[in-house]
C-alpha positions as CSV (number, residue, x, y, z in Angstrom):
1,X,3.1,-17.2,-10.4
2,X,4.8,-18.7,-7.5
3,X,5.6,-17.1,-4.3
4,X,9.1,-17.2,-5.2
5,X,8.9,-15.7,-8.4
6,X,6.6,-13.2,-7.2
7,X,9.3,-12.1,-4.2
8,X,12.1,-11.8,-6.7
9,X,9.7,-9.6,-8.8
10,X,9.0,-7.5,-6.2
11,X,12.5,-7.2,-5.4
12,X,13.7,-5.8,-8.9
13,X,10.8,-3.2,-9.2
14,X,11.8,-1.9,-5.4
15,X,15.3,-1.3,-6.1
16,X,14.7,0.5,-9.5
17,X,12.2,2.7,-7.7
18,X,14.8,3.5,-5.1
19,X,17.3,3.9,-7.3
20,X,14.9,6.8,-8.9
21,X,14.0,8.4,-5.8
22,X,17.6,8.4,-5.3
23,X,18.3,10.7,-8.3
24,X,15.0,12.4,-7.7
25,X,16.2,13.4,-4.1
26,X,19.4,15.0,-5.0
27,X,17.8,17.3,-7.5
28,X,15.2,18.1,-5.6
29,X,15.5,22.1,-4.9
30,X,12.9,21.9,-2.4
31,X,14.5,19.9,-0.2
32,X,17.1,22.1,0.2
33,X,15.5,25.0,1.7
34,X,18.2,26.9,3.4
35,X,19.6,27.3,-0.6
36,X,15.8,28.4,-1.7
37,X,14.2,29.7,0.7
38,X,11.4,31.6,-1.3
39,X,10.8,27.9,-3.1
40,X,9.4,26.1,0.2
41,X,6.2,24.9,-2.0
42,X,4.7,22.2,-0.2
43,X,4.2,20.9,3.4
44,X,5.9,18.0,4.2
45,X,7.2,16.0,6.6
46,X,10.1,14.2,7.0
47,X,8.7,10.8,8.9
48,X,5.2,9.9,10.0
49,X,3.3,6.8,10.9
50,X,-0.2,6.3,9.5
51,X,-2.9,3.6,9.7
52,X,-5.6,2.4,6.7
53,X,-8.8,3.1,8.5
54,X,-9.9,0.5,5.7
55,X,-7.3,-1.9,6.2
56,X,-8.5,-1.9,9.7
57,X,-12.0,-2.4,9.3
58,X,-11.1,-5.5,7.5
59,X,-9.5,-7.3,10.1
60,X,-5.5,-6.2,8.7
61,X,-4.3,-4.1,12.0
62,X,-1.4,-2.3,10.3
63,X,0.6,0.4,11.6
64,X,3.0,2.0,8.9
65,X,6.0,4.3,8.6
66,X,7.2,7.1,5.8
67,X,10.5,8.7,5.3
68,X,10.5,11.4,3.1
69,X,13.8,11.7,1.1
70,X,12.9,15.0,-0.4
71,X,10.0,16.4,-1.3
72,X,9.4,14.4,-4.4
73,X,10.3,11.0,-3.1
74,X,9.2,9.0,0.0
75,X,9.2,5.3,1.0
76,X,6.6,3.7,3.1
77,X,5.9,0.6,4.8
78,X,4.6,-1.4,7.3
79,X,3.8,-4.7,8.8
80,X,-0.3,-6.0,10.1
81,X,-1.7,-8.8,12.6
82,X,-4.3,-10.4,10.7
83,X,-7.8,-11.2,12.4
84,X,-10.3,-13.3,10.9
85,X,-11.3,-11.3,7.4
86,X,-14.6,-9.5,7.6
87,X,-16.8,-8.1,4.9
88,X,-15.0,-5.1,4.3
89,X,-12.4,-7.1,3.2
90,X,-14.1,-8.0,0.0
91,X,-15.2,-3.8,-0.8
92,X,-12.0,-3.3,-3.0
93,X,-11.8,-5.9,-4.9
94,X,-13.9,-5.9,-8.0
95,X,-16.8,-9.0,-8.5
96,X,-15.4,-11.1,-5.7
97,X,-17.1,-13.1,-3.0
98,X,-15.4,-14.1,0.2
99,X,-15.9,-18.0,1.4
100,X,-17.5,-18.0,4.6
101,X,-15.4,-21.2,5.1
102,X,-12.5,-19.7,5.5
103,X,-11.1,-19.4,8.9
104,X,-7.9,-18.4,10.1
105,X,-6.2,-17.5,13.4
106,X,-4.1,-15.4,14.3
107,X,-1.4,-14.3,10.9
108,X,0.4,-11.1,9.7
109,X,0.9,-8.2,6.9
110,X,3.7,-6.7,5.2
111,X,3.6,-3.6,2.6
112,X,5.8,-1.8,0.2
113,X,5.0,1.4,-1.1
114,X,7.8,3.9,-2.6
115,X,5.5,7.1,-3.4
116,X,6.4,10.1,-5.5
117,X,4.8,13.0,-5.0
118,X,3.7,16.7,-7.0
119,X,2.2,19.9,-5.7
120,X,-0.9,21.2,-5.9
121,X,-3.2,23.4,-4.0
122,X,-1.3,23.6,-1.0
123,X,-1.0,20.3,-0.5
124,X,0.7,17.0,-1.9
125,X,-0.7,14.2,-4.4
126,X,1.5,11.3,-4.7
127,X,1.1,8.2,-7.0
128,X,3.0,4.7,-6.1
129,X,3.4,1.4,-6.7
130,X,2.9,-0.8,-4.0
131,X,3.3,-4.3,-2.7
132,X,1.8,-6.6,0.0
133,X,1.6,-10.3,1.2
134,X,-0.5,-11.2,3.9
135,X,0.3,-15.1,5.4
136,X,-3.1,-16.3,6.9
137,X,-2.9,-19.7,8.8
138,X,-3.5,-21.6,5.5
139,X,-3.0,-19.4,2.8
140,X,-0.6,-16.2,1.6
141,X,-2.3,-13.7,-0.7
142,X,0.5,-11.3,-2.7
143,X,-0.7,-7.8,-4.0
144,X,0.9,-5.7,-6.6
145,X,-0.3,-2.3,-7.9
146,X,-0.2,1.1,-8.7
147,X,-2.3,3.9,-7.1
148,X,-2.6,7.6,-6.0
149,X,-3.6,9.8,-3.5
150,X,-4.3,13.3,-2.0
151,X,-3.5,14.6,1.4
152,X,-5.4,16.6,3.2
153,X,-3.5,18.3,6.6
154,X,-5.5,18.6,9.1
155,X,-3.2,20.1,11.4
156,X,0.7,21.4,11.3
157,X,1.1,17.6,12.0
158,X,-2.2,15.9,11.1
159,X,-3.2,14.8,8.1
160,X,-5.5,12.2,6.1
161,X,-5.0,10.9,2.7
162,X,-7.5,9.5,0.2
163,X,-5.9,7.0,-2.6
164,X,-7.1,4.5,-5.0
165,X,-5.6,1.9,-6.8
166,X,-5.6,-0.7,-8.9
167,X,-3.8,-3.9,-9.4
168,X,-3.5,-8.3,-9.0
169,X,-3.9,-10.1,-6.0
170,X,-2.3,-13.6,-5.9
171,X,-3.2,-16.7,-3.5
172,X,-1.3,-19.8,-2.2
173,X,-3.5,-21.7,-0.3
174,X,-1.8,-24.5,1.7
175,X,-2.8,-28.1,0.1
176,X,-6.4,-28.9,0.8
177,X,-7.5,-25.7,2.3
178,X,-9.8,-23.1,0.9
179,X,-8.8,-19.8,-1.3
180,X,-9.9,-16.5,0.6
181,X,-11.3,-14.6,-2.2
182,X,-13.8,-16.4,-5.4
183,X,-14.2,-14.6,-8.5
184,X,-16.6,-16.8,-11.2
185,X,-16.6,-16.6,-14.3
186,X,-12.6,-15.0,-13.7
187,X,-10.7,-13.7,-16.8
188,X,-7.3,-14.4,-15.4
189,X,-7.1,-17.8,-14.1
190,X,-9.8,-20.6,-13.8
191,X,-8.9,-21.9,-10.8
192,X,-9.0,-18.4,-9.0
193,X,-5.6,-17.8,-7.7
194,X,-5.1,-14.6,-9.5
195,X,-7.7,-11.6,-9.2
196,X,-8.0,-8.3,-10.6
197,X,-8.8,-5.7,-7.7
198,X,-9.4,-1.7,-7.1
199,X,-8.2,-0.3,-3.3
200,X,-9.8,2.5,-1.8
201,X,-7.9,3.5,1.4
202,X,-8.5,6.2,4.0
203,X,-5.3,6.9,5.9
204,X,-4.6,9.0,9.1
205,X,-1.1,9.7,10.1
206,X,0.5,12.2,12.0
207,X,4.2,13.8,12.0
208,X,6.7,12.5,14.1
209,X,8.8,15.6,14.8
């Protein structure tokens, strides 16, 4: 797939997803609290910032940002400076080695992630699609997937969420520079540009308000 075709993809599955959590937000009874007041249900809050503590280990130094439309809907993203990948960048992804001849300097992240969400014991579980490229020097890796998580509140504005998921990553290497990620023998694709992969995140965000 080429990066092209792969944005325009992306594209189309993010405005159907907003167009749900459009619908979803209107009914949402929740949201309008001064109307139901005995039918508060869960915590939430309205917009936080968070960081992968996973993300970070592996050299992606994102900071990201999540409106909550209602209680059932939210969109989340987020842009990264890239360091040179380190090990951990290679623990969610499932049978792949990293080349230790890749080098990169300095680069950047980008991530998509609308997230719908259901109650349960007093807190919030939410399952999303999400989408990411990160542009290294010499190569761009694209991720799509779907996943879900479970927050934990720490505090009235502190919380930390475990997720998993599970999806494709994609790699354009410039011409005559090496792929980041090797899978051998690879189900997908011979020459290794497309990988299967599982992400396990560990996020901590606050509230802003």
């Amino acid at each position: 797939m080429k990066k092209t075709d792969f944005l325009k993809y992306v594209m189309t599955i993010c405005f159907a997803f907003l167009m749900a959590g459009s619908l979803l937000s209107q009914k949402s009874y929740y949201y309008q609290k001064e109307v139901y007041p005995e039918k508060k249900g869960s915590t939430y809050f309205e917009n936080t910032i968070k960081t992968d503590l996973i993300s970070l280990a592996a050299g992606d130094l994102a900071l990201l940002y999540e409106h909550r439309f209602s209680d059932k809907f939210g969109l989340e993203g987020g842009a990264g400076f890239l360091l040179q990948p380190t090990e951990f960048s290679i623990m969610s992804i499932v049978g792949v080695e990293r080349r230790d001849d890749f080098k990169s300097n300095a680069g950047f992240s980008l991530m998509l992630k609308p997230r719908f969400y259901t109650h349960w014991f007093l807190s919030d579980i939410a399952h999303f699609p999400f989408f990411r490229f990160r542009q290294y020097q010499h190569l761009t890796t694209g991720e799509i997937g779907y996943g879900g998580g479970y927050t934990f509140f720490l505090s009235q504005k502190v919380f930390i969420e475990i997720s998993a998921s599970a999806g494709l990553l994609f790699q354009w290497p410039s011409k005559n520079y090496p792929l980041l990620y090797e899978m051998d023998p690879n189900p997908l694709s011979s020459d290794n540009k497309v990988i299967p992969q599982i992400n396990l995140s560990l996020i901590f965000g606050c509230a802003l308000k």
